[in-house]
C-alpha positions in Angstrom: 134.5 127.3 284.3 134.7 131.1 283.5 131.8 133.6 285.1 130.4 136.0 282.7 132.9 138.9 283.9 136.0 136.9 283.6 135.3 135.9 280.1 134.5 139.7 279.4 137.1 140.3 281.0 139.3 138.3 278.9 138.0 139.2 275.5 138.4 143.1 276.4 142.1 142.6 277.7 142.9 140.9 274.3 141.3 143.8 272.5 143.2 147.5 271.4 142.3 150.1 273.6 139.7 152.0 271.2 138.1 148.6 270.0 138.1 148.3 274.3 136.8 151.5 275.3 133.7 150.7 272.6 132.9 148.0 274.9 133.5 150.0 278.2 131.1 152.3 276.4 128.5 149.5 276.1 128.6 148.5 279.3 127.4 151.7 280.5 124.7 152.1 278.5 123.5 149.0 279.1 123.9 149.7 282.6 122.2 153.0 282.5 119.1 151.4 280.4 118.3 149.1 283.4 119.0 151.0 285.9 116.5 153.5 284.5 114.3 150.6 283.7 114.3 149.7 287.2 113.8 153.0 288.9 110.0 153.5 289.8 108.5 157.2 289.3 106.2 158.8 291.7 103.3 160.3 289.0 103.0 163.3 291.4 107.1 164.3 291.1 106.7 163.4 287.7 103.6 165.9 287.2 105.5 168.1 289.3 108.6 168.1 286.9 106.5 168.9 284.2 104.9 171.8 286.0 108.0 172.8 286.7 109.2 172.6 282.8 106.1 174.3 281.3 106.5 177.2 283.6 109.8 177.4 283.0 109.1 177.9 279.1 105.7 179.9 279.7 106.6 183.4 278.3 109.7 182.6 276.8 108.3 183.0 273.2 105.8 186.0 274.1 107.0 188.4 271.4 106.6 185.7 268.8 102.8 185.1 269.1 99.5 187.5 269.8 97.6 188.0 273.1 94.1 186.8 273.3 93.0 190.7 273.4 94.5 191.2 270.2 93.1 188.3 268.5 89.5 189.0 269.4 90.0 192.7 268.7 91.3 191.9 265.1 88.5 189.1 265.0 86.3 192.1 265.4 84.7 190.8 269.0 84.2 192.7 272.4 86.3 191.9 274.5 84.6 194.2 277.7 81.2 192.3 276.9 82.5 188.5 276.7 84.2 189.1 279.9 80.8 189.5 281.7 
């Protein structure tokens, strides 16, 4: 009797090379979905990725948008006297 890889292994010989490579292709994302599956992640290096993302992207649209100063000025409120 054939194992699982040496029937594979026979179908995908028997096949044209592109029809192939769409296997080939299959394998390794099915590979790469379990082995991601698998892999266990620390919620601190996570948290710390994230960190590391947002600060990465703070500022990066600063032009686009208002300060806080200059919403509350237009809002008409006092800036010197809230910060108290």
């Amino acid at each position: 009797m054939m194992t699982v890889t040496e029937q594979i292994y026979a179908i995908v010989k028997s096949l044209p090379q592109k029809q192939a490579s769409e296997i080939l292709t299959f394998a390794q994302f099915i590979r790469a979905k379990y082995l991601n599956a698998n892999q266990t992640t620390d919620p601190v290096d996570s948290l710390t990725s994230w960190q590391e993302l947002v600060y990465s992207l703070a500022g990066s649209r600063a032009d686009d948008f208002p300060t806080l100063e200059e919403i509350r000025t237009e809002s008409g409120e006092d800036i010197l006297r809230e910060s108290f």
